[in-house]
matplotlib code that plots the C-alpha trace (Angstrom):
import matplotlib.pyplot as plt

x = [67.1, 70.1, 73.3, 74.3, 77.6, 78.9, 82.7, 83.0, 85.7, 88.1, 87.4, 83.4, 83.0, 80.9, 77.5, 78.1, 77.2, 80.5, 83.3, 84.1, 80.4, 78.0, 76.8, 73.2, 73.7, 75.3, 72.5, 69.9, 71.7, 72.3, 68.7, 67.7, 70.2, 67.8, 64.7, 66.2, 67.1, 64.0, 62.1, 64.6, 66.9, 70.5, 73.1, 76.2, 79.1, 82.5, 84.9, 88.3, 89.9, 88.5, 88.5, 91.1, 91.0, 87.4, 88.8, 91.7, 90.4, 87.2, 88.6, 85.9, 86.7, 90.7, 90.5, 88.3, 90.8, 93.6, 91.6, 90.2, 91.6, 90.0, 88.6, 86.2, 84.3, 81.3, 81.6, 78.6, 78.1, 75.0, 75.4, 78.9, 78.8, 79.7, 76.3, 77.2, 80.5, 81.2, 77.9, 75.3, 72.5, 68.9, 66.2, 64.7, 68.0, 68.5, 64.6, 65.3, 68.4, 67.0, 64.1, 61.7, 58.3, 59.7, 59.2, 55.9, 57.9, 61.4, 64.0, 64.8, 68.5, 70.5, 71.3, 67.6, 65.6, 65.0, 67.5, 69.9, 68.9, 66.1, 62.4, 60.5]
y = [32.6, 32.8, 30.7, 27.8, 26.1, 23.6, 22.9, 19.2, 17.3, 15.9, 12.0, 12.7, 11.6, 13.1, 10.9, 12.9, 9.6, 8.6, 9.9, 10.4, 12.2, 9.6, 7.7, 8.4, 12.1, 12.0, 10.2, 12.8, 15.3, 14.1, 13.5, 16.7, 18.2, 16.4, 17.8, 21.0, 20.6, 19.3, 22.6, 24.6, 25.5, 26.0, 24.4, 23.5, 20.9, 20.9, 18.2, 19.2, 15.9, 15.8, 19.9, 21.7, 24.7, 25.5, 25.7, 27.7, 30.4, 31.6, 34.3, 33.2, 29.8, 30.0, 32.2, 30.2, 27.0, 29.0, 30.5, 27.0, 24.1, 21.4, 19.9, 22.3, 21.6, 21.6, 25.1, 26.5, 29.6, 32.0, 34.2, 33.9, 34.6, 32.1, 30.9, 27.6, 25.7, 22.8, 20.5, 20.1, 22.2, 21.2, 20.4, 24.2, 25.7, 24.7, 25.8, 28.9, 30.2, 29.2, 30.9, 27.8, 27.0, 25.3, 21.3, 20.0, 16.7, 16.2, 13.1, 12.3, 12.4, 10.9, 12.8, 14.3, 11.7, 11.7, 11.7, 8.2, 7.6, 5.9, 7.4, 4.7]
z = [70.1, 72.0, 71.3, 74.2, 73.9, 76.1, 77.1, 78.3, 79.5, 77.9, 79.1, 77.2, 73.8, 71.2, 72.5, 75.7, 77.5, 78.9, 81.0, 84.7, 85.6, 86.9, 83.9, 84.5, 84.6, 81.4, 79.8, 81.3, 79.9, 76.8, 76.6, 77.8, 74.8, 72.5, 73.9, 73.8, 69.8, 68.8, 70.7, 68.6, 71.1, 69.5, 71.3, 70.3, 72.5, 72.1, 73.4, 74.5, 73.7, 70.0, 69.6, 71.7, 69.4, 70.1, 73.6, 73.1, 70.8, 72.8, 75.2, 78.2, 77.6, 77.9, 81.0, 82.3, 82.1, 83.0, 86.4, 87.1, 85.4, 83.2, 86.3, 86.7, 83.0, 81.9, 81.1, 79.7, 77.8, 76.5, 73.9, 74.6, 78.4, 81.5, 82.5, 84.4, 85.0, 86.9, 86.3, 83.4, 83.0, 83.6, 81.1, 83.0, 82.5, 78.9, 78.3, 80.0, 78.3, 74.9, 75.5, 75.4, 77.1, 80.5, 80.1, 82.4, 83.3, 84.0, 84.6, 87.7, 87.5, 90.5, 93.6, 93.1, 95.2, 98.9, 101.4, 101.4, 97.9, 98.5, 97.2, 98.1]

ax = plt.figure().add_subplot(projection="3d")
ax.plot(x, y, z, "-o")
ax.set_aspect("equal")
plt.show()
């Protein structure tokens, strides 16, 4: 099973529910982590607020800053490559880099209803 580790910001705190993203998002995806785990997936986060280290000894991870600036985290990586940067995965991406069975239902995060906001 491949290896998923995600750079955050530095304003996210170990829950992975707060910070400058839109709360709900953040929620989602921390919930979607879980899923994730529970299936098997390994994933591991790192905060660069609580674990700056972890962000300056990865190679990808330092040039990455240094091209792009902290602004542009989430920075994700599989197997040790850039697979994502500058939102949170999916529950489908997550599934799909860990190799899992795609999920049959998914959240609906915000941003993903109908036009204005508005599904109804």
């Amino acid at each position: 099973m491949k290896a998923i580790q995600i750079y955050d910001h530095s304003l996210c705190c170990s829950s992975g529910v707060c910070g400058v993203e839109d709360d709900q998002v953040l929620v989602s995806f921390a919930a979607d982590v879980d899923w994730a785990k529970q299936q098997g997936a390994s994933i591991t986060r790192f905060n660069l607020a609580q674990q700056p280290l972890e962000f300056a000894q990865n190679a990808v991870v330092k040039g990455f800053l240094e091209r792009s600036g902290q602004e542009a985290l989430p920075l994700i990586l599989v197997d040790g490559e850039m697979a994502l940067a500058g939102r949170y995965p999916t529950r489908s991406e997550l599934a799909r880099w860990a190799g899992l069975a795609q999920p049959t239902l998914q959240p609906i995060r915000a941003g993903d209803c109908c036009s204005g906001g508005s599904c109804g």
